[in-house]
C-alpha positions, 0 to 999 in steps of 0.5 A: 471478444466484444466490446462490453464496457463503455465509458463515454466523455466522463468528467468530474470536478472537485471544485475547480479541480478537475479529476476527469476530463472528457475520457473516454474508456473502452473495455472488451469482454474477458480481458484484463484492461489495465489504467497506468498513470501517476499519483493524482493522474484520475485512476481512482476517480474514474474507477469510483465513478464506474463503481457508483461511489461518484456520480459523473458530472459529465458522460455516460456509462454503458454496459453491451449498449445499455446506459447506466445510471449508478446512484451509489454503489449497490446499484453498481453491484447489481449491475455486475460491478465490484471494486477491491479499492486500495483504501479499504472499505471494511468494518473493523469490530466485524470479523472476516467472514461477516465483511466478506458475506455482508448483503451476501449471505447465503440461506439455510432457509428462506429468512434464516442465514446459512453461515456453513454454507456461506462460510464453505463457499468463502474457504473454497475461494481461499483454498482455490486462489491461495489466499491464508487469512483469519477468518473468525479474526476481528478486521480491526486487529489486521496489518494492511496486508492481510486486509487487502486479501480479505478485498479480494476475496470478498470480491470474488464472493461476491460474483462480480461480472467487471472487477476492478482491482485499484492496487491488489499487489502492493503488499503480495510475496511473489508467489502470492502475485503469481496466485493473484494473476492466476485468479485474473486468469481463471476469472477471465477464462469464466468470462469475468471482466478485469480492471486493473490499477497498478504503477508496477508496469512489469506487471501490466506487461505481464497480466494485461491485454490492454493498457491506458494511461492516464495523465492530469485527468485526461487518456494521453494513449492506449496501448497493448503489452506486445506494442510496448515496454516497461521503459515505454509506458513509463515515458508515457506516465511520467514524460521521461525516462525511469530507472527503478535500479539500485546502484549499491557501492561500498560504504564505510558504516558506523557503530551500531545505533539499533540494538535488538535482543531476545525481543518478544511481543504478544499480539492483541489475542495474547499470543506470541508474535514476535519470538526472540528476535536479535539484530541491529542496524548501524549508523548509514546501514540500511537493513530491510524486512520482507515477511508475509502479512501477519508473520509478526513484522507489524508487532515488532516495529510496533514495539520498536516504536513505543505503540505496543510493550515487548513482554521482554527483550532489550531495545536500544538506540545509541546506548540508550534503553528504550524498551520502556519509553512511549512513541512521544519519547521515542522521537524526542530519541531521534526515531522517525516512523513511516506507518504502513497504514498512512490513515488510520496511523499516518494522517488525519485526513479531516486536518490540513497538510500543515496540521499533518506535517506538525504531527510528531514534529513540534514533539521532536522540534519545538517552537520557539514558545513552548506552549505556542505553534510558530506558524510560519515555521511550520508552514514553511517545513510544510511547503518544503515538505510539498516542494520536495516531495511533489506532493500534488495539492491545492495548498498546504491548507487543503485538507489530506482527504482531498488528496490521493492515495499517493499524494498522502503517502509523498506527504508521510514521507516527506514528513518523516524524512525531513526531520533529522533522525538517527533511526528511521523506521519505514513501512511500505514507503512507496505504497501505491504511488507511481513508479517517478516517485518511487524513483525519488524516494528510493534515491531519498532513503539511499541519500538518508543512509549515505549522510549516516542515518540508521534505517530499518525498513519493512516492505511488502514490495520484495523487489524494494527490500532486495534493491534497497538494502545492505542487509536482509532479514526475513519474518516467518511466523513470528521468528526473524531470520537472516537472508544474506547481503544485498544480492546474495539471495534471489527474488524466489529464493527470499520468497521461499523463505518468507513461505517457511521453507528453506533454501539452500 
């Protein structure tokens, strides 16, 4: 195998922020090259400035020996390389076909769009590679989950020679990992080049033929899987030890402070999503939901939130209706909300980090003037927020999109954690940030439940939901079932669950 992909001394800065500094990067043909690193560490620079979307400020690129030169992202496509990148980069009043074929149509005729042909050769991808999306469904009207798949498949339409994928598992089953890596495999073996983004090092340890990892923009040590372990490679991202267990003990729970029954909810296109769905969560309990992109977990924690109305069904916290009351009323209630999509729903990501952690706060808090912002109240909830959170920023008056992924996902969490509530509901908490973070999270939300507040968690990250909770619940097709107590079930045997089938 040779060497095929070259990165020579690439830096860039943001200001007097310096995302890259002088790396150097070397990726043979046909392998799979994996970059580890924690939030903030350059991943995602570095692999923006190979996909044309940064120009470097410093260094070359080389593809077998030639220097290349990208202006923007096309002429990175034309030179063979395309991104799955982890915030999407999709047009949500188009359906999924057209994202998928878009500057890639297939010709019936010279002028004239062939949609069979193009549309066969997409089902052909997702029959091959098991990925079940919507594909005359609007993109807009999709959980993150599913819109991570149709990345991935538009990607391989695509026919890229080097493909990088900036975090493609965050929100996979683990039959749907195992099809992904098969993918990885079969690309490969055709000659197809693979980057690889993750903070899941079991992953890396299983799918990679080589590893870098990244720390303050600089390359601190390349490595192979055979060389190294999980423990290793953590050491190496975050400078100590990590230990990603949960220790669950025996814990006195209280009454009930979330009653769900015979809930249902329609999804935008009038159909049932959620069907009939009865359960509830007691004060200090933590209840977990793991379900497949799509099977209705998006729509039930919408209508437990206020976002969307249940056709019918009774919700209630501590007693209290709260069917009919809006997200506004809802925190006034005592419910915070992690989203699982932290741009569109968690942030606003032109306002500042003190700006975003005033979201939801001054509703459920309040100033001491009604009608006026105390300043330095919320500037200082907000550098709490930063201080506990790690949240890596140049100050609270930075805006959230100078951040990375992570950062903002550190900073929606810390936001929501720190206020108080009786019920918190989380979707896909640790998403895309590194693997000393989620450390610190998990031991958050364990500490949460311990002080006795209810917590009801959706996650696309099987491994948290079985770590995490005391009990488990699964989402098929819109109908939630029971999947036992911590540690009853099996990481397959859940999986087979949320797949539709059975287990004994």
């Amino acid at each position: 195998m040779s060497e095929y992909l070259e990165l020579r001394h690439i830096s860039k800065f943001f200001g007097n922020f310096t995302a890259n500094d002088k790396i150097d990067l070397t990726v043979r043909k046909g392998t799979i090259h994996a970059i580890i690193g924690e939030n903030g560490a350059g991943k995602s620079t570095l692999m923006n400035v190979l996909s044309g979307i940064y120009r470097p400020d410093e260094g070359e690129i080389f593809i077998e020996g030639e220097p290349m030169h990208f202006h923007n992202p096309a002429a990175a496509s034309r030179a063979g390389i395309g991104m799955v990148h982890q915030e999407f980069m999709l047009f949500p009043e188009l359906n999924v076909l057209d994202n998928i074929i878009m500057g890639y149509e297939k010709t019936a005729m010279p002028g004239v769009i062939g949609h069979k042909k193009s549309l066969a050769a997409v089902q052909e991808i997702c029959e091959r590679y098991h990925f079940n999306i919507p594909l005359n469904e609007k993109v807009g009207v999709l959980p993150v989950a599913m819109l991570q798949q149709v990345e991935i498949v538009k990607v391989l339409y695509h026919g890229a020679d080097i493909i990088i994928f900036d975090e493609p598992t965050s929100v996979l089953t683990p039959q749907g990992v195992e099809g992904l890596f098969q993918a990885f495999r079969a690309l490969t073996e055709k000659g197809k080049t693979i980057i690889f983004i993750t903070h899941k090092l079991q992953e890396v340890l299983t799918i990679a033929d080589s590893i870098t990892v990244l720390k303050d923009g600089k390359v601190i040590g390349n490595t192979t899987p055979k060389a190294s372990s999980e423990k290793d490679l953590a050491r190496m991202m975050v400078g100590r030890d990590v230990f990603l267990h949960s220790e669950k003990v025996e814990k006195n729970l209280g009454e009930d402070t979330l009653v769900v029954e015979n809930l249902n909810v329609l999804g935008t296109n009038g159909l049932l999503k959620v069907k009939d769905a009865s359960f509830s969560v007691r004060a200090g309990e933590i209840v977990g939901i793991a379900g497949i992109a799509g099977s209705g977990e998006s729509e039930l924690i919408s209508a437990l939130f206020g976002l969307i109305p249940a056709a019918s069904g009774t919700i209630s916290l501590c007693g209290k209706q709260l069917e009919h009351l809006s997200a506004r009323e809802q925190r006034c209630a005592g419910i915070g909300y992690v989203p699982q999509d932290r741009n569109a729903e968690g942030t606003n990501r032109n306002a500042t980090l003190w700006e975003n952690c005033m979201m939801g706060y001054h509703v459920a808090h309040g100033f001491k003037h009604k009608w006026l912002i105390d300043h330095k109240q919320i500037y200082q909830f907000t550098e709490q927020v930063v201080s506990e959170f790690a949240v890596k920023a140049g100050s609270i008056f930075s805006k959230v999109s100078e951040l990375s992924g992570g950062n903002v996902q550190k900073l929606i969490v810390g936001r929501e954690f720190l206020q108080d509530n009786k019920l918190l509901i989380i979707e896909d908490p640790t998403r895309g940030i590194d693997i000393g973070a989620i450390e610190f999270i998990w031991k958050k939300i364990q500490e949460l439940a311990a002080a006795g507040t209810a917590i009801l968690m959706v996650s696309h990250e099987l491994n948290e939901v079985m770590e995490l909770s005391d009990r488990i619940l699964v989402m098929n097709n819109g109908n939630l079932l029971p999947a036992g107590k911590h540690g009853e079930l099996t990481e397959e045997q859940i999986g087979v669950l949320m797949m539709g089938g059975q287990t004994a």
